[in-house]
C-alpha positions in Angstrom: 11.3 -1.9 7.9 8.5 0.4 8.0 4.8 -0.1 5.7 3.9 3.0 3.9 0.3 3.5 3.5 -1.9 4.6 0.8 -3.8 8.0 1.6 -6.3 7.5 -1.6 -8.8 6.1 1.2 -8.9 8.8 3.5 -6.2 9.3 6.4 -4.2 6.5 6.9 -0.7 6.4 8.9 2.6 7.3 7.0 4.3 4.8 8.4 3.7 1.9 10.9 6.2 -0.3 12.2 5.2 -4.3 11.5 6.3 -5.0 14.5 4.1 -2.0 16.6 1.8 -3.1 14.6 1.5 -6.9 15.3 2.3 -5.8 19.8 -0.7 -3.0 19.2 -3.3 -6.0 18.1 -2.0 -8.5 20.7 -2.4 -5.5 23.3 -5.5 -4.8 22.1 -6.4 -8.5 21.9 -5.6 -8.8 25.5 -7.8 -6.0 26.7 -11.1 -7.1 25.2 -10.8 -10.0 27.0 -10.4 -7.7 29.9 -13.6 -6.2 28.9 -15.4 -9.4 28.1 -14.3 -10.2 31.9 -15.8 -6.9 33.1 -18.9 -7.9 31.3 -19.1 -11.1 32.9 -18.1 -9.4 36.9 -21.2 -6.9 36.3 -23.4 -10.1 35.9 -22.6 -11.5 38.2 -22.8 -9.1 40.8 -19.4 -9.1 41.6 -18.4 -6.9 44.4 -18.0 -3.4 43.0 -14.6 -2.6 44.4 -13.3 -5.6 42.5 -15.4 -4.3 39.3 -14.0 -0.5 39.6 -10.0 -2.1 40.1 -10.5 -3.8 36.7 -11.6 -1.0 35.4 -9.0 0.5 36.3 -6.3 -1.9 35.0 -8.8 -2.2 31.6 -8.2 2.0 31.0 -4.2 1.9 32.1 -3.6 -0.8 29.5 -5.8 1.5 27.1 -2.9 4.2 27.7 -0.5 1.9 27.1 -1.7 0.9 24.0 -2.3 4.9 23.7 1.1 6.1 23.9 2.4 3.0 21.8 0.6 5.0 18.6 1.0 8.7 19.7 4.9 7.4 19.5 4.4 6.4 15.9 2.0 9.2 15.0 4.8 11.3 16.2 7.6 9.6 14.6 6.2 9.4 11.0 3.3 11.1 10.2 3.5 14.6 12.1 7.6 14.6 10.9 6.9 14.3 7.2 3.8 16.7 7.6 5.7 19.3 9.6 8.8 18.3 6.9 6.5 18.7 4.0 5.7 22.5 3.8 4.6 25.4 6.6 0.8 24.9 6.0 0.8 21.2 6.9 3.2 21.7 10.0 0.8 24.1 11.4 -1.9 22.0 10.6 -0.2 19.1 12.1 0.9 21.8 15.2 -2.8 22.0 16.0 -3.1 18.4 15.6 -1.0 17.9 18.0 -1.9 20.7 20.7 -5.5 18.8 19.9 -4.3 15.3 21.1 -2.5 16.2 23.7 -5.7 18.2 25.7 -7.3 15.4 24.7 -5.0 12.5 25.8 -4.5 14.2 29.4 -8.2 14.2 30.3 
């Protein structure tokens, strides 16, 4: 079962799965502690090959998390824009060209 969202606020998502939804927080959850862990390494002086490896494993869970909601994005709200009518899918085509130089940096 999927949550439709109100666009009366701005852009909100189409659709998002509870269940993405609730896994997306927890993931999100567990990578600020990650960070507040960074934090505490650079205080301490920790060696900085230890610092740059969490770093490491702080932005690879950031992908994760990443490609979890271009997934969704995909799945519900650039179908029912390119569905909708030929203005919105080339709108959403440039969206998407957009993200995707973006997300490969």
């Amino acid at each position: 079962m999927k949550t439709k969202c109100s666009t009366a606020e701005g852009r909100k998502a189409t659709a998002v799965d509870p269940e993405l939804k609730a896994a997306t927080l927890r993931r999100l959850a567990r990578i600020a502690g990650q960070v507040r862990g960074l934090e505490k390494m650079v205080e301490e002086e920790r060696y900085c090959a230890d610092v740059l490896l969490q770093i490491s494993s702080v932005q690879e869970a950031l992908r994760g998390v990443s490609r979890q909601v271009m997934q969704n994005h995909l799945r519900h709200c650039a179908a029912d824009a390119i569905r909708k009518s030929p203005e919105s899918a080339e709108a959403m085509y440039d969206e998407l060209l957009d993200l995707v130089y973006r997300h490969a940096r």
